[in-house]
N, C-alpha and C positions, 0 to 999 in steps of 0.2 A: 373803206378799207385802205386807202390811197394815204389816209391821214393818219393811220397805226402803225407803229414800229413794230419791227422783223417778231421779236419777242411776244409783240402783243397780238399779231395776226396769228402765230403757231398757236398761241393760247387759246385764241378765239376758233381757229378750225378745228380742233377738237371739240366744240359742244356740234361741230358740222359734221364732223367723224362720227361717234358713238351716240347721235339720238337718233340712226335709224335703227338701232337694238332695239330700244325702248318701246319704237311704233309696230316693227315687224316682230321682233322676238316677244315681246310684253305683251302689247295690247292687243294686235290685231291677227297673225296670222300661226304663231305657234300654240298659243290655246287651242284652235280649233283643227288644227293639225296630233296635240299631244292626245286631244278628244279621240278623234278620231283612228288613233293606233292602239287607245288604251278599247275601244268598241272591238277593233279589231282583234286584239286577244282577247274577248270575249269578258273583258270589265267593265260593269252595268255603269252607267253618269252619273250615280251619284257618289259611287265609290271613287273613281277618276279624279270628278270635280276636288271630293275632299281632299285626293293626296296632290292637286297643284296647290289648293291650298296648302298643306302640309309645308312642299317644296318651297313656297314664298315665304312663308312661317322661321321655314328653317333659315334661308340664305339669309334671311332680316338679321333675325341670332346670332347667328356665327358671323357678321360683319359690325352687328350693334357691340359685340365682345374685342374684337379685335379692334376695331376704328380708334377709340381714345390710347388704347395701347400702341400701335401701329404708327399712328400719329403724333404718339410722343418720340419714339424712338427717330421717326422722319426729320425731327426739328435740328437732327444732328446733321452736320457737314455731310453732301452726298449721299444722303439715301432718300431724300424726297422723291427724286429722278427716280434714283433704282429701283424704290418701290410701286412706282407709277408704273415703270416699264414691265416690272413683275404680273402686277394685277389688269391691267390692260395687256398682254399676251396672251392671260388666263381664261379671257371673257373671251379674245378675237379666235384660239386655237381651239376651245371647245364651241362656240357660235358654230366653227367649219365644222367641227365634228357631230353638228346636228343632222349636220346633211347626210351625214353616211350610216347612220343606224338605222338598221335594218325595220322596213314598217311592221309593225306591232312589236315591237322593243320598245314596250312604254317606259320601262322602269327604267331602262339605258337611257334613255329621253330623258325622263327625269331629271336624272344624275345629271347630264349633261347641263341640264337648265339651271339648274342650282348652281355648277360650277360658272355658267358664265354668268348669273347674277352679280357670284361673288366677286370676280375679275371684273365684272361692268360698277360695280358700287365701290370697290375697292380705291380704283382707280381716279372713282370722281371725285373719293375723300381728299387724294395727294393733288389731282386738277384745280379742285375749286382754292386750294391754300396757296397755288401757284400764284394766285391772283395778287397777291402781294410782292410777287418776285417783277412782274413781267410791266407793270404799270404805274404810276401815282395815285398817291389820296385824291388827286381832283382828277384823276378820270376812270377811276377804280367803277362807276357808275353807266360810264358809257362804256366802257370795255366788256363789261359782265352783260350789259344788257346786247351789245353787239353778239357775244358768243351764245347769247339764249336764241338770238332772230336769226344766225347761222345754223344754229341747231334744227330749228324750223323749217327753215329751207332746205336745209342739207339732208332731213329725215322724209321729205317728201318725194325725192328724186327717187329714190332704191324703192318708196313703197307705190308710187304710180308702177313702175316698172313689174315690180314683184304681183300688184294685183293684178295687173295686165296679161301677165304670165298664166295667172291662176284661174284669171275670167273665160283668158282663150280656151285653157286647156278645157272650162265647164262645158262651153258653146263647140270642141271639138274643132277648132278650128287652127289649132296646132297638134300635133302631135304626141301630145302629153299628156300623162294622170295629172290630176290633183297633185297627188301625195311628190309626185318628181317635181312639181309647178315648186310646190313650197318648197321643196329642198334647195331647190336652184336660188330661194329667195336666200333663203341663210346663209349660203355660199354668198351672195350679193352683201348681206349684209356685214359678213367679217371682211372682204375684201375691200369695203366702202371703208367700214372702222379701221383696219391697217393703213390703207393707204393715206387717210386724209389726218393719221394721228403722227407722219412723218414729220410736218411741220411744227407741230408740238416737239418734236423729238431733237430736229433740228437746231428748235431757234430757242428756247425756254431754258435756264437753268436757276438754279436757286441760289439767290441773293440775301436773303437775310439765314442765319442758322444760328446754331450755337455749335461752338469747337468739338469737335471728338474728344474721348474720353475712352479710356481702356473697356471699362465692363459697360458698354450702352445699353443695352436690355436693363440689365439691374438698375441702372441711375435713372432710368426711363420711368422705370415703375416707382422710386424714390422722390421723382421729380412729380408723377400723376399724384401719387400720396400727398405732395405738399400741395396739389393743387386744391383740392378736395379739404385739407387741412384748412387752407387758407382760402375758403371760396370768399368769405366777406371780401375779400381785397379785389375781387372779380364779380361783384355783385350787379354794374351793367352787363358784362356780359351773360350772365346767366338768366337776367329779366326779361332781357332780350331772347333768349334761347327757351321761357316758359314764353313769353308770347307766340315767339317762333312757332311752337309745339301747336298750339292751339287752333292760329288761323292756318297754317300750311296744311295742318291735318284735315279742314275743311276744304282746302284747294284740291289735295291728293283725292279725297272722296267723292268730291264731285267730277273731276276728270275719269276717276277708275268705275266710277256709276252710271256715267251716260248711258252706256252702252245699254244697259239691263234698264235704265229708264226710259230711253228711247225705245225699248222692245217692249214694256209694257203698254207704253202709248199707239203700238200696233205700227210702229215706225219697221218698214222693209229694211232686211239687214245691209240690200246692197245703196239706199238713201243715205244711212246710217253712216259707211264707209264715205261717200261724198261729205256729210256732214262734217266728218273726220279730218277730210282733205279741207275743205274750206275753212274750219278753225284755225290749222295747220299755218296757212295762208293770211290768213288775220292777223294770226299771235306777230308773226315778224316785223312787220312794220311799225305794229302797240308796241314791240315792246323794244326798240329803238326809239320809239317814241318817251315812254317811262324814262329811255336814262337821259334823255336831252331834257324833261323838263325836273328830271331829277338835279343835273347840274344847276338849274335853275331855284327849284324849290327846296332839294332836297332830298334824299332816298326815303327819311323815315316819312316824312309826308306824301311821298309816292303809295311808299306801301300803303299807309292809310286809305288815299283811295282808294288800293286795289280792294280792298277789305270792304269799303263804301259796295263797288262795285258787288263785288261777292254775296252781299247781304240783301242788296236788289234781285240778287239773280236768283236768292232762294226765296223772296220772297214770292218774286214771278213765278218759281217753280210750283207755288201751292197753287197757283192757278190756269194751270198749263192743262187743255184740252186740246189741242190741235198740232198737226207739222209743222203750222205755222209758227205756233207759240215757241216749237222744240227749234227750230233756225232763227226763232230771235235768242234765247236763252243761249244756243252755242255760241253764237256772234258776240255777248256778252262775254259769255267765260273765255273767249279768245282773245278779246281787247285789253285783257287781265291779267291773264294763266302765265304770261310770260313776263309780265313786267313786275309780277308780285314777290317770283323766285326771285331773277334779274336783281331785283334792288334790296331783295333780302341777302345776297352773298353779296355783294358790294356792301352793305353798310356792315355787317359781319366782320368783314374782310377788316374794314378801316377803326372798327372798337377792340381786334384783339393785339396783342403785341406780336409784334411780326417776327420775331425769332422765336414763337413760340406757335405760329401760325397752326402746324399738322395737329399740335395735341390738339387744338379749339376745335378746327373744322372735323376731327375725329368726334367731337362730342355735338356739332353740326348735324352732323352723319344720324347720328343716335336718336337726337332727338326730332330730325325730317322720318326716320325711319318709323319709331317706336309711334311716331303722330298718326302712323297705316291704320291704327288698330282703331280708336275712339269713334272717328268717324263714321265707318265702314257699320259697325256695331251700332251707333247713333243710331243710324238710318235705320237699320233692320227691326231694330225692339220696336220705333216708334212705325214704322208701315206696319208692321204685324202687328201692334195694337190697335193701330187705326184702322189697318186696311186701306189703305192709300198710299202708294207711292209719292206723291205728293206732299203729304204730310210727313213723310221720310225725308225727303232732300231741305223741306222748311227746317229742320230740327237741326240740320247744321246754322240756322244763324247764333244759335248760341257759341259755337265754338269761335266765329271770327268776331262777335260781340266780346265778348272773355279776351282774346287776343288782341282787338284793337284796345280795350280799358288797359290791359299789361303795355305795349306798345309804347301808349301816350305815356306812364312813369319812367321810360326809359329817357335818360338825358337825350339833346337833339346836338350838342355839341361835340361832334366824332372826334375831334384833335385835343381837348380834355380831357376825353375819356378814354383814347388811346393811353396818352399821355398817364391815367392815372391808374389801366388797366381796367 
């Protein structure tokens, strides 16, 4: 940290700010929190289940629509910030207002989760294009990979505290329901994201742009038109962005599947949570590691590994009978999960033209998002055909198999193809 400028440390604490959303509000304890208030107003789990699905469904949508447009408009003088500060308020002010909706107010609940999806996704669009403001092409690599291994660590602290809260309160050895344990965590968790998104706020501003213009909205959408007109002329980036699509969407399903994979293997949910934690733990060092031998090898040959990695890990997963086998397979997706992203928004970062940065990373946004779906779907047709779990999480090596073949036709030369767009 000692060796990052003012600029590149704010940029970097923000992946340390806003990934304890992801872990607390995402994955682990607002699920079983939204469950449990939708039970309490007397709606049966599968009905429930469906409408968080619904809610994830929806906030993908309504930010897969808005991100290229949003993005375009950001490329202008002064609104990258502005819109970063917009949609990162939107996430942190509704997060707090998770806390105060009355229990069994599922549908308030909802609402609530949808809006700080938007505000949390929103915001990462205008973060991650910051990456071009805040650092150089030769260290664009270790910077992205610094703020994924911040992220890690910084999502661990609020969520040991938050389970702690919540264990006490099980074992009666605080004074606490459940239901108030989690509230207090989502309080934790907007107050962790506010505070540590100061730095960002502080030290960051945007360096490359293009000059204002009277009507920005209208030339915005004029400017998306010619991009789409003219994709030939953006053809790395977009080979990159069908790879993207492919193997990420195989990363995304395997990290959102554990959990339900780990329950079929009769894996205890409170192991699970360790499990959680010790990936957590993993990922930060791998994926500091990814960008130092990235400066080394290369980002695009990073990610290949990761992909390497990935394809082992489902293949082990067809073979997975035991806890044991389920803590070597997380230990793998840990040594990976971060250095995969990490060097996928670094080299990103360094193939698109950098006054044009928000529109790309809006279409970034789109296609990390729209990649939820394939996956997720993969997996389900082929277990329920087979009847095996196992043979559901194998079925992802086609998607990073497809992604690594796209990957390798992508040039390896970042500064020609910057250069050539």
């Amino acid at each position: 940290m000692k060796k990052m400028t003012a600029s590149e440390r704010g940029w970097a604490f923000y992946d340390w700010a806003n990934s304890a959303y992801t872990l607390i509000v995402v994955t682990a304890i607002l699920p079983l929190y939204f469950k449990a208030s939708a039970a309490e107003a007397g709606i049966d789990a599968a009905t429930s289940t469906a409408f968080w699905g619904y809610a994830n469904s929806f906030s993908t949508l309504i930010v897969s629509i808005l991100a290229p447009i949003l993005g375009t408009i950001a490329d202008f003088k002064g609104f990258k910030k502005r819109f970063f500060i917009i949609f990162a308020a939107l996430g942190i002010v509704f997060t707090l207002l998770l806390a105060v909706v009355p229990s069994g107010q599922w549908m308030t609940l909802l609402i609530c989760f949808v809006i700080t999806s938007i505000g949390f996704t929103g915001a990462n669009i205008f973060y991650d294009a910051f990456l071009v403001d805040v650092t150089s092409e030769e260290r664009m690599e270790k910077i992205s990979a610094n703020g994924f291994a911040l992220g890690y660590v910084g999502s661990i602290i609020p969520f040991v505290i938050s389970i702690g809260l919540i264990m006490t309160s099980q074992l009666n050895i605080l004074p606490l329901s459940v239901s108030i344990a989690s509230q207090i965590a989502f309080v934790i968790t907007a107050l962790w994201w506010g505070l540590f998104t100061i730095p960002m706020l502080k030290n960051v501003e945007q360096k490359y742009y293009v000059e204002r213009v009277p009507n920005p909205v209208s030339t915005s959408f004029k400017k998306l038109y010619k991009t789409f007109k003219n994709i030939k002329e953006y053809k790395t980036i977009f080979l990159f962005l069908l790879a993207y699509f492919f193997y990420i969407d195989g990363v995304h399903t395997v990290i959102n599947m554990s959990t339900a994979f780990g329950t079929d293997l009769g894996i205890s949910s409170t192991t699970l949570l360790i499990v959680l934690f010790v990936t957590q733990v993993i990922a930060a060092p791998f994926t500091i590691l990814f960008g130092k031998l990235a400066g080394k090898f290369n980002e695009k040959t990073m990610i290949m590994m990761g992909i390497i990695v990935y394809i082992i890990v489902c293949i082990y997963a067809y073979f997975l009978d035991s806890a044991l086998d389920f803590w070597i397979l997380a230990m793998l997706v840990g040594s990976s999960q971060g250095g995969i992203q990490a060097m996928s928004r670094s080299y990103f970062a360094k193939i698109v033209p950098k006054e044009s940065s928000n529109e790309f990373f809006g279409f970034y946004s789109v296609f990390g998002k729209f990649a939820a779906i394939l996956g997720p779907l993969l997996v389900g047709v082929t277990a329920q055909f087979t009847g095996s779990t196992n043979s559901g999480v194998f079925s992802l090596v086609v998607l990073f198999i497809i992604g690594g073949i796209l990957l390798l036709r992508v040039p390896t030369n970042e500064r020609s193809v910057s250069a050539a767009k």
